[in-house]
N, C-alpha and C positions, 0 to 999 in steps of 0.2 A: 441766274434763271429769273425770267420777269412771271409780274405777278399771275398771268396768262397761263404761263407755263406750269404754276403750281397749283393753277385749276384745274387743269386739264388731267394731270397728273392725279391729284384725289378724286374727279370724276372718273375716272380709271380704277384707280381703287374700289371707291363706292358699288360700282357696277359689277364688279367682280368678285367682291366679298357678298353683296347685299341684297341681289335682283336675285332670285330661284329660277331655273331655267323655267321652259314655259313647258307645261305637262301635253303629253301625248292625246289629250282626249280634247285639247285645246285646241290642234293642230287643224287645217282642213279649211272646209268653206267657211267665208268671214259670215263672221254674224256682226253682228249691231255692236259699239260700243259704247261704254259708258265713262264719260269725258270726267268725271270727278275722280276715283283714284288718278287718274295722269295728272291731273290740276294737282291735287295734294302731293304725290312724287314731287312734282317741279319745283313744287313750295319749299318742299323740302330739298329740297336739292340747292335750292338758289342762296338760302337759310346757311347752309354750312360752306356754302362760297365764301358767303360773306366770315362769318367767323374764323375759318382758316384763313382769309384776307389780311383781317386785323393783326391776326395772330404774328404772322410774319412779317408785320411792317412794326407788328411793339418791338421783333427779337431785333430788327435791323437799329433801331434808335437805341437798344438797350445797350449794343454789342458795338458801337459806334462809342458811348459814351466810356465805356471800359477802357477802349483802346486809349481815349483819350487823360482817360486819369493813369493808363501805367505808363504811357508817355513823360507827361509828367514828373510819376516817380523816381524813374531813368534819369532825367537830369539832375533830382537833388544828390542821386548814390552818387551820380558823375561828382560834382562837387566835392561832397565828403571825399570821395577815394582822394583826388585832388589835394585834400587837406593834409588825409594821412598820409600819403607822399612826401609831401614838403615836411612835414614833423618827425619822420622817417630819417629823411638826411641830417634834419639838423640834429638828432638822437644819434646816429651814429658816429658825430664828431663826436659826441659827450664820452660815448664807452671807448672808444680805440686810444683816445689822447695819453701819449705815453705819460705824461706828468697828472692832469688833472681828470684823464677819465675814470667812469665809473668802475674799470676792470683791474685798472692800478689799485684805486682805493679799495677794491674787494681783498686784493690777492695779499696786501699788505695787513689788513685784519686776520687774515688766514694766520700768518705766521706769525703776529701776536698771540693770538689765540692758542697756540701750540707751543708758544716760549710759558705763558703761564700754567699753560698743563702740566709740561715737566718744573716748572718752580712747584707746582701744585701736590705731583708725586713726589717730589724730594721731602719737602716738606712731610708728607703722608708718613716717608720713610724714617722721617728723623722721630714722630713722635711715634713711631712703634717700637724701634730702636731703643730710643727713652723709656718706655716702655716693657720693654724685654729687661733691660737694666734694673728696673725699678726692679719687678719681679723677681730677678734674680737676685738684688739682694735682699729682699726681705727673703725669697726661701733660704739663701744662705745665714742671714741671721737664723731662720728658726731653725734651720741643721743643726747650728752651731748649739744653738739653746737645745733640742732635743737628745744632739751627742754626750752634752755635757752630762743629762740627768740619765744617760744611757738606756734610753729609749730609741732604739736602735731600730724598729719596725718604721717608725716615723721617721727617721733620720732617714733612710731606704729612701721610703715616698719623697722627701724633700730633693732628697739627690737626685734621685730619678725625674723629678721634674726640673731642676737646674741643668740637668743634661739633655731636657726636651725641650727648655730655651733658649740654650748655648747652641744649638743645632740653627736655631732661626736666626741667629746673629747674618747680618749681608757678608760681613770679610771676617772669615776667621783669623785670619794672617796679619788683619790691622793692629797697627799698636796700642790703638786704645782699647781694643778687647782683650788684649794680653793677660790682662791683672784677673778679667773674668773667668776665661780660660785656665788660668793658672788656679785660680780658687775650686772650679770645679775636678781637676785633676786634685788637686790635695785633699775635697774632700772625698774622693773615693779611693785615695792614698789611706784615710784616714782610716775608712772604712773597714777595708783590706784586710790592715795590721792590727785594729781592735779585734775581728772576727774571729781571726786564724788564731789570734792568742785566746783567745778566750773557748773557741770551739777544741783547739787542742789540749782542755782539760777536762773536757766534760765524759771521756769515757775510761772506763776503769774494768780490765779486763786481769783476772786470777783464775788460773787453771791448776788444777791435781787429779790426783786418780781417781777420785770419786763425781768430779762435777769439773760443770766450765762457769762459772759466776760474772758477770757480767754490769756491772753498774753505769749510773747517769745520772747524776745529779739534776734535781729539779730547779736549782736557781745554783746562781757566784754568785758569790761575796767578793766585794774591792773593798779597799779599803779607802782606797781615791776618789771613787766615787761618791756623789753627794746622793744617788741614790741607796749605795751599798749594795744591794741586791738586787740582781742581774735573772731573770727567767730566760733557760736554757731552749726551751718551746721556743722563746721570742726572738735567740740567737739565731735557731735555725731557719725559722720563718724569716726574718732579716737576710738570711742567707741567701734563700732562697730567690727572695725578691727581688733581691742583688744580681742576681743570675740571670734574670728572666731577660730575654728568652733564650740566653746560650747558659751552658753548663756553666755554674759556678769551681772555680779551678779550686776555690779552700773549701768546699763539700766535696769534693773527689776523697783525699785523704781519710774523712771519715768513714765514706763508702767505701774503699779500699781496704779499714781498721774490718768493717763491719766482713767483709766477705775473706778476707785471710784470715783473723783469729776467729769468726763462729760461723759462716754460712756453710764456707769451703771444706774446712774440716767436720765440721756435722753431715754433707753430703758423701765424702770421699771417707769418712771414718765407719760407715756401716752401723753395724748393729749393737756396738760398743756404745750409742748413744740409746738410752731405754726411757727418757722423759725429759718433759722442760713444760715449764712454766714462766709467764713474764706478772709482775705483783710490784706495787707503788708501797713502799718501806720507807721511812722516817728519813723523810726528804729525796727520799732517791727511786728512781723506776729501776727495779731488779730484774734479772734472765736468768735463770738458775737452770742447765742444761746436765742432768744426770747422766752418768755413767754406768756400763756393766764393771761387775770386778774384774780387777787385771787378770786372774786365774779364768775365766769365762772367754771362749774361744769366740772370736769376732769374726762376722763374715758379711759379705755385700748386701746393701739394703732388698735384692732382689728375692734374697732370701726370708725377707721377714714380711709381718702383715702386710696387704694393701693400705694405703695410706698414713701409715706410720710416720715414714719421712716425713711427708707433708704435714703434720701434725704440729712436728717439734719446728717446722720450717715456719707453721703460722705465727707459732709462740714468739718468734722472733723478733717477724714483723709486726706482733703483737705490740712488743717492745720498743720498734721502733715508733710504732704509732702514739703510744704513751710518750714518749719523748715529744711529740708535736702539739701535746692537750694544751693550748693557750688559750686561756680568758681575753687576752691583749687582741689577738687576731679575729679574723671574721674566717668563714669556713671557706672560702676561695685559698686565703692564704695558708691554710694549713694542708688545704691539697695538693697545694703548688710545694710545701716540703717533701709530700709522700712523693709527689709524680717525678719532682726532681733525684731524689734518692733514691727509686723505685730503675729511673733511668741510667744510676750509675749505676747499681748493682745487678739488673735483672740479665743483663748479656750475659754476663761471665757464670753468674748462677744458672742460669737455664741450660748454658750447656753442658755445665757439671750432671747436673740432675739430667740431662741426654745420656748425658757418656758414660756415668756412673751407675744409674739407676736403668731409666724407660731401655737402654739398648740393651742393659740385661736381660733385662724385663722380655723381649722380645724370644717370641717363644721357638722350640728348635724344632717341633712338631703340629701338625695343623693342629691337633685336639688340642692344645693350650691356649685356642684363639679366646678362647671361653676365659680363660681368667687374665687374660691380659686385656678383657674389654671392661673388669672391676677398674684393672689398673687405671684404661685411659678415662672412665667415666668418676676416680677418683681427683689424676691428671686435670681434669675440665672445672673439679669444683674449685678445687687451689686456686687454679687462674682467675677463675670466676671469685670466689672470697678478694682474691688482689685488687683484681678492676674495681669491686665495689669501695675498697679501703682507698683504692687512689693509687695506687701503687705503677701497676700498667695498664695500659689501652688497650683496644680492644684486637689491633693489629700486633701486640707482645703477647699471641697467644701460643708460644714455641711447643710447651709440650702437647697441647691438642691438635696441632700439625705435625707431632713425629706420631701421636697416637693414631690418628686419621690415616697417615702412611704406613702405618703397621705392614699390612700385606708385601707393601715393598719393600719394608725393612726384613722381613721373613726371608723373602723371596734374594734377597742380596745375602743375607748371613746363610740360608740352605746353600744357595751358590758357592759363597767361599767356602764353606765346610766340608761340601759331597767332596768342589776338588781337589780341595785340599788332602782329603781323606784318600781320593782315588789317585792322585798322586803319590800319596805315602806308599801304597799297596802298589802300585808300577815299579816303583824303585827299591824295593825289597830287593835281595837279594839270595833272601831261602825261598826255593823257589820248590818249597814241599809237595809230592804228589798225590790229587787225590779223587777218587774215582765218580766221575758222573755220569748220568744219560741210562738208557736201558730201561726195561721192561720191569724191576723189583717193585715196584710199586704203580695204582695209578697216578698217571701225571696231571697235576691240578688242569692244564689247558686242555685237555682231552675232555677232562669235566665241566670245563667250561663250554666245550665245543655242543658238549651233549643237552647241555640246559639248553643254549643256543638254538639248537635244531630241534628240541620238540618244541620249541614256540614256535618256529618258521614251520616244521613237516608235525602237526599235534597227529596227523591219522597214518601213519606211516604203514607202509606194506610189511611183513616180516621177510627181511634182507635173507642174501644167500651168507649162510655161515662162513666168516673170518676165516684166514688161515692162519691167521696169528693169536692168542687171547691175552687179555690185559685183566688181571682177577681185578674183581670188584667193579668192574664197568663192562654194562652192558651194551655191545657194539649194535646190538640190535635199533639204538635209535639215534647210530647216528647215519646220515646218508653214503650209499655207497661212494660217493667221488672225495668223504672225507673217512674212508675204513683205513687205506695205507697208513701208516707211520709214520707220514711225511712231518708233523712237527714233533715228532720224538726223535732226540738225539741218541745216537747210537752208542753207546758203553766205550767209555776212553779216560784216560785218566789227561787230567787238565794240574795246573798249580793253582795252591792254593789261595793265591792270591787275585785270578780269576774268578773264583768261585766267591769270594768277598765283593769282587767288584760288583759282579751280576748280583749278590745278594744286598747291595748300596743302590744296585742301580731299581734294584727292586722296591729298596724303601722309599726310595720315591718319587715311584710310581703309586705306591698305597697311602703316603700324601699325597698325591693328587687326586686320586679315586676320594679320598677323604674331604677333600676341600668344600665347603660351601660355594664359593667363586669360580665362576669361568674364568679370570684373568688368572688366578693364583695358580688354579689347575693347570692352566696352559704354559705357564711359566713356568711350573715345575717338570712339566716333561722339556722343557728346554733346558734346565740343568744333565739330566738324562742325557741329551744328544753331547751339550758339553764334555762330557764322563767319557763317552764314545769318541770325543773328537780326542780329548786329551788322550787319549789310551794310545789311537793311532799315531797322534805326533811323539808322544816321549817313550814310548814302550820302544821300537825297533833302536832306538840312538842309546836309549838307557840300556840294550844290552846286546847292544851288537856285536862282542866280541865273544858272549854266550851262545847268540844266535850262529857261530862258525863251529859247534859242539854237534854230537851224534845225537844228545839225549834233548836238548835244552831247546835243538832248532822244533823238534817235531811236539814238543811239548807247547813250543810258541804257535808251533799250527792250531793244536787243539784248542790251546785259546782261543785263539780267533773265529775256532770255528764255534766253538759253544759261544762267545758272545754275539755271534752274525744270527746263531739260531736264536738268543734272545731276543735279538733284535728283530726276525722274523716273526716271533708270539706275543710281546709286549702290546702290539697293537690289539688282537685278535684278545688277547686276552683282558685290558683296561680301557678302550676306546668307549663303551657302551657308560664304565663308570666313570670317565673323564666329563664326556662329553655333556652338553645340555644342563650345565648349569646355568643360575642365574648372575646375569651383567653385574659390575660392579656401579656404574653410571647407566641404567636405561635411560632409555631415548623421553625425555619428560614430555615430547606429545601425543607419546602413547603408541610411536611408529612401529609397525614391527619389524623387527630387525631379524635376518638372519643365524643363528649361534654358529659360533669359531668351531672349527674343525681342529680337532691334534692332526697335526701334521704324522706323515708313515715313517717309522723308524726303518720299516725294510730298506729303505734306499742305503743306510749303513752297513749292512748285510752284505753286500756285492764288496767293497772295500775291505772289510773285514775279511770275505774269502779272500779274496785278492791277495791280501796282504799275509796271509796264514800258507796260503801254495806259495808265495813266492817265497819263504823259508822254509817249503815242505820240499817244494824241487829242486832248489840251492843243496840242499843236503844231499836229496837224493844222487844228482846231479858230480856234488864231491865224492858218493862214496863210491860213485860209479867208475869215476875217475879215479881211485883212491885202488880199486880190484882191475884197473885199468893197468895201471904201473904194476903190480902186482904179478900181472900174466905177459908183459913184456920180458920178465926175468926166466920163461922157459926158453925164449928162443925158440920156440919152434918147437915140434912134438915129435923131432926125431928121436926114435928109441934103438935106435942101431946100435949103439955101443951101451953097455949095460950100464955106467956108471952114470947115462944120462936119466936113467929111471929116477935116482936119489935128487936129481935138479929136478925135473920136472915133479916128481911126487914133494919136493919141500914146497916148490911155487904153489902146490893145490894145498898142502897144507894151511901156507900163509892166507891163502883165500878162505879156506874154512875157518881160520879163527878169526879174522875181520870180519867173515859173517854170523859167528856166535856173538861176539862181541855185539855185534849190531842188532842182533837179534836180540840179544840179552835186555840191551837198550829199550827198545822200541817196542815190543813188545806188552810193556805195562802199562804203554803210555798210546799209540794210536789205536785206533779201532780198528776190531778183529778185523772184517774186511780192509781196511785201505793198510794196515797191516801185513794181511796177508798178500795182498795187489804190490806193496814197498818192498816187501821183502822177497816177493817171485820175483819182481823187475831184477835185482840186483842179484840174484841165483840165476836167471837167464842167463844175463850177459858174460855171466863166469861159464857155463854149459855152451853157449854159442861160443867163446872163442875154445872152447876144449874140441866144438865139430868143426871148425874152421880149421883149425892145427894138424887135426887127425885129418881131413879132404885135401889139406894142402901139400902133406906125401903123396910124392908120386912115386915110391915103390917101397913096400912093406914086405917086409921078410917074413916069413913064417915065425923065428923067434922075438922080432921086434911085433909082430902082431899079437902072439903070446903076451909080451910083457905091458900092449895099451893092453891089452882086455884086462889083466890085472890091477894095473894101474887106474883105471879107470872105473873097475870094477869097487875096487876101495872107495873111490872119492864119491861114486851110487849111495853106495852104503850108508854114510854117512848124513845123505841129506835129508833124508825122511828127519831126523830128530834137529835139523834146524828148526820147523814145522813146531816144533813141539810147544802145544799148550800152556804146561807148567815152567818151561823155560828150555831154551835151545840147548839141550846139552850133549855130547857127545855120550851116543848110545852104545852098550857094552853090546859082544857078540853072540851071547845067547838073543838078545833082547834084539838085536838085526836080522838074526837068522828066524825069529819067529813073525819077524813084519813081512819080508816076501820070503814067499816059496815055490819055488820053481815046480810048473806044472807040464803035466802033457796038453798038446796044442791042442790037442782034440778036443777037449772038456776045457778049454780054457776061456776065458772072461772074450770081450771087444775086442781088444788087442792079440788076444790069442799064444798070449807068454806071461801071463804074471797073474796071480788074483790077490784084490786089494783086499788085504784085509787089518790095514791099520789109517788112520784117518790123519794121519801127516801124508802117507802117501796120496791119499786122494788128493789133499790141498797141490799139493806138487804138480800133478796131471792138472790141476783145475787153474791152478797160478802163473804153473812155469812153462815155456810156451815150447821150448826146445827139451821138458823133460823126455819126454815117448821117445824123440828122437834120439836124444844123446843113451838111452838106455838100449835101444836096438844098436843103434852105433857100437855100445860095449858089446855087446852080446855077440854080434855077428863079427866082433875079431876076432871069436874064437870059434867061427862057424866055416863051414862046408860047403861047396858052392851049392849045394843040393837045398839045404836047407836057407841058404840066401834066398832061391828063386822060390822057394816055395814060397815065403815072406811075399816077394814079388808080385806074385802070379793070388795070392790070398788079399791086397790091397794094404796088406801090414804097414809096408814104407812106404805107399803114397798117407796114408790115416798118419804114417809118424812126421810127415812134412818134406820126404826125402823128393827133389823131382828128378828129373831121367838125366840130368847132366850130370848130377851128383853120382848117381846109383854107375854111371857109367864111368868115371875118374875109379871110385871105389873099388870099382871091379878090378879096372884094369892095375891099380897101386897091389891090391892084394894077392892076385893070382897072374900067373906066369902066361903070357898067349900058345894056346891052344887050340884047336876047331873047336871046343867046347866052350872057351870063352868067347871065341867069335860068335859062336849060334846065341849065346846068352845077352850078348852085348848088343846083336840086330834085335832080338827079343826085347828085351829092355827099352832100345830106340824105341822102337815102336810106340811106346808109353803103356803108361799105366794100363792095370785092367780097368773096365768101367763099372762103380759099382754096382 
């Protein structure tokens, strides 16, 4: 751009920035001007031409002159680079020359440098080596000097460091360390054999009837020795430190002395031990452990004070501790005797005093929890006195972890005892009867039932009067849905060894009710369930060739069934005082937790039935079968020739005494109803095959009809005193003849032929399903057609169970055809009258 250009350019500028436009009121017809501001403008104008002129002709000369010195500097870099170029190449022959460059004579120092380092560590090694030696024989001299004056604490220390520099040696196996090696084996050869001789004389054990005496010399005497006398303390401390940190094998023997002649037998000898003392006597630490007199009857420590044992157990270690009083040692080393000694003996003792004493100790009733926590808070100081003496750590606290377990230890020993106990009582074999259930009294859950419901019903309405009464409980409050009887067992006789069970199984339950703890409580109704399981598995196998018996099967109903009712009230009756006890471990952030439910015994109950019918109907079942064969020996109920009365009247015989017999049985032993329900069954089935026998003639003579009615008339007679109360016996005939009496039909009872007026007969009509029937059956073999239909035509033989095919065979077996039986027998078709 010429210099023109860049006036032109700021006059542009100038103009545009600096002139104000011309105002509106300036605008319009020229007026006059005045030539001096324009002059001054121009002045000015022409003024900064000139300065911007200059300006750009200095930058042109200044910016020319630059160019020309960096010019310049360009060619001297040129040069230089030039230089170091050429010093470049000839440098890079100096370093690559295999022979004289600079990367040979590097690489060569390298591995000098590294041959003197390992001369450097050999070296290093030789003089610690040396070293080590050195050390090790002056402590082997001082060993030898401290062995000699049998200062044997220090002899320890020396050895023990001889054996923590023999360890640093580089080659064990070298030959030149050989002689070192060998010296430190000998001296703890040395060691070994001084110890064990000298420690196997320091105790002195006399026993007699009166005491166990125990001594320990405070120092030996050698003779060899330039010391002469030897501190016993210092032996064992030596011992000890000899051992560390593994068990010393020559302190075993003494620990082994110490717990077979006095720990063991002071724990396992009981109460026969009555004192001890440990006392420092003229030279010697004494244990003087007294005796009862031999005439004085000894029994298990569980039986004597709390803490007693532990007393004479202290004295001991009392003793032992006095054995370790050394002036010579500092009190690390005299700990390290107890702890090491403390270690051999406390296993085998602690589980003595487990097994002997604390599981005694373990009480067999919840109320005893109370004095077995004297016991374990005795238990805790003992351990506690230990740890402080040195004895054991804080992790050898075994008796305050069985005492802590207590509950579980309870809860295992009630276990094995209940089934133990309830096993004993299964497998009896007197299997005595004896009467429970019934009304004699009220029954505790009824009472219970009744506290129960005036908390739940407090305003209760006055109920409709009972039909039942229970003296001394008012049924008035309890609610009507709980009036029936339903958990009152009905009057039956059980063995007596049921009645054991439930009263075991009862106790505890009232340990549990008794328990402080939710967990103990609930564990104890799990024994409970156990008692139930064992009953079901070994009862039926332990007496199953009993259970094939008349008396023994229906006795093993009753059991079952009185235990299923236990098992139905146990909840009803202990759930309230089970339940809602306090946790053994609450939840330590305070959570609240839900409480454990006891589980429902009822679900045992159904099994229990179960298992009581299935030997009630087995029985049943056989004797059915048994009166079964029985009534096969009549052959049939033809009475046509006379000499067949005396067969069929022996076959009803033999039924009647198999059902006295059974009667006689059963009788004492099931309840009056399922009783009376067992014993109709099986008098039916004898009565239905006596109508089936007699329907199954199809023609009856006139004197063979005579001789059923007789025959059958006999075998009536007799069954009202199966029934009997006092016992099934065969009823004389005064005493028959006054149970029925034959009435006029007119004045007569329902049935319109008999009035009951003795209460076996009722049972019979109420039991036996076929009696009304088989009793008209007799009757009308000795009836007239007249008085048949009259029966008929009154509803008597439809009421007795007869239907129209029957009454129609009967007819026509008994009476000879006539238009008279024809009219009777269309009549009859026809069916019954309606009532």
């Amino acid at each position: 751009m010429s210099v023109a250009d860049e006036a032109a350019t700021l006059l542009s500028v100038f103009s545009s920035s600096n002139l104000a436009p011309i105002p509106e009121s300036l605008r319009g017809s020229p007026s006059a001007i005045n030539p001096r501001p324009i002059e001054a403008a121009i002045s000015t104008l022409a003024s900064q031409i000139s300065i911007a002129k200059t300006e750009l002709e200095r930058g042109l000369v200044e910016n020319t002159v630059q160019l020309r010195r960096g010019h310049g500097d360009s060619k001297l870099l040129e040069k230089k680079a030039k230089a170091l170029l050429e010093f470049a190449e000839k440098t890079e022959g100096l370093v690559s020359d295999e022979e004289y460059g600079v990367q040979h004579r590097l690489d060569s120092l390298t591995i000098e440098k590294e041959n003197l380092s390992t001369a450097v560590k050999v070296a290093d090694e030789i003089v610690l080596v040396l070293e080590l030696l050195l050390n090790l024989h002056q402590n082997y001299e001082d060993f030898t000097v401290r062995l000699s004056v049998d200062d044997y604490i220090s002899a320890v220390h020396r050895w023990k460091i001889m054996s923590e520099l023999s360890k640093k040696l580089p080659d064990r196996k070298a030959l030149v360390f050989s002689e070192v090696f060998e010296r430190c084996t000998t001296a703890r050869s040395t060691l070994d054999l001084r110890l064990r001789d000298l420690l196997g004389h320091i105790l002195e054990v006399s026993d007699d009837t009166k005491s166990l005496n125990v001594r320990a010399a405070t120092s030996i005497h050698r003779t060899s020795s330039q010391n002469n006398v030897i501190s016993t303390s210092d032996l064992l401390i030596a011992a000890a430190l000899l051992g560390v940190p593994t068990l010393p094998s020559f302190l075993a023997p003494l620990a082994r002395s110490f717990n077979r002649n006095i720990l063991l037998p002071l724990v396992n000898g009981g109460t026969r031990w009555v004192s001890g003392g440990a006392t420092h006597m003229d030279g010697y630490n004494v244990l003087v452990l007294d005796k009862a007199p031999p005439e004085t009857p000894a029994s298990r420590w569980n039986k004597a004070p709390a803490g007693r044992l532990y007393g004479l157990l202290l004295s001991v270690f009392a003793f032992l501790r006095n054995m370790v009083a050394s002036n010579a040692a500092t009190q690390s080393e005299r700990l390290d005797v107890l702890r090491v000694m403390g270690e051999l003996i406390w296993p085998e003792l602690s589980q003595a005093i487990v097994s002997e004493y604390l599981d005694a100790c373990v009480p067999d009733i919840v109320s005893g929890f109370g004095e077995f926590s004297t016991i374990a808070r005795e238990s805790a100081d003992f351990e506690t006195r230990l740890k402080n003496d040195g004895f054991i750590g804080e992790s050898d606290f075994v008796l305050s972890t069985f005492c802590d377990n207590m509950e579980d230890h309870f809860i295992k020993r009630k276990r094995e005892s209940t089934l133990a106990a309830a096993r004993n009582l299964i497998l009896k074999d007197d299997h005595k009867l004896v009467r429970v259930g019934g009304w004699e009294k009220p029954p505790p859950l009824l009472s219970t039932l009744k506290s129960i419901m005036l908390e739940k019903y407090p305003n209760m309405p006055e109920p409709v009067t009972p039909t039942f009464d229970i003296p001394h409980l008012d049924l008035r409050d309890v609610p009507p849905e709980l009036r029936e009887p339903v958990f009152v067992l009905p009057e039956c006789g059980v063995s007596e060894e049921a009645v054991q069970l439930v009263e075991l199984i009862e106790s505890v339950m009232e340990e549990a009710a008794a328990a402080n703890g939710e967990e103990c409580a609930l564990q104890l109704t799990f024994i409970v369930k156990d008692v139930i399981t064992v009953f079901q598995g070994v009862a039926p196998l332990r007496h199953e060739k009993l259970l094939d018996t008349v008396g023994f099967s229906m006795q093993f109903h009753n059991d079952c069934m009185f235990l299923a009712h236990t098992c139905l009230t146990l909840g009803l009756k202990y759930r309230v005082r089970v339940e809602g006890k306090p946790a053994r471990n609450p939840p330590v952030d305070g959570a609240d937790v839900a409480p454990k439910r006891m589980e429902a015994f009822s679900v045992y109950a159904g099994d229990l039935r179960s298992l009581g019918e299935s030997s009630f109907n087995k029985q049943l079942s056989k004797q059915r079968s048994e009166l079964a064969s029985i009534m096969e020996g009549t052959d049939g109920f033809d009475l046509s020739e006379p000499e067949r009365v005396d067969v069929v009247g022996r076959v009803l015989l033999q039924c009647l005494y198999l059902l006295r017999h059974i009667g006689k049985v059963w009788h004492p032993i099931l309840p009056r109803h399922v009783y009376h329900i067992a014993f109709g069954f099986l008098i039916d089935f004898v009565l239905g095959e006596c109508i089936k026998g007699v329907e199954d003639l199809a023609d009856i003579a006139e004197d063979e009809s005579f001789r059923l009615h007789k025959l059958l008339g006999d075998f009536r007679k007799e069954l009202p005193g199966l029934f009997s109360q006092s016992g099934p016996e065969l009823a004389s005939s005064s005493a028959r003849a006054s149970r029925v009496t034959a009435v006029n039909p007119a004045v007569s009872g329902e049935l319109g032929h008999l009035v009951v007026d003795d209460e076996n007969e009722r049972r019979l009509r109420s039991y036996v399903q076929f009696y009304d029937k088989f009793c008209i059956l007799q009757e009308i073999m000795d009836e007239n057609f007249s008085k048949i239909m009259d029966r008929f035509r009154r509803g008597q033989l439809r009421d007795a169970g007869f239907d129209v095919a029957e009454l129609v065979n009967l007819v026509r077996a008994l009476f000879a055809e006539t238009p008279l039986r024809v009219q009777n027998i269309e009549e009859i078709s026809r069916g019954h009258p309606v009532k």
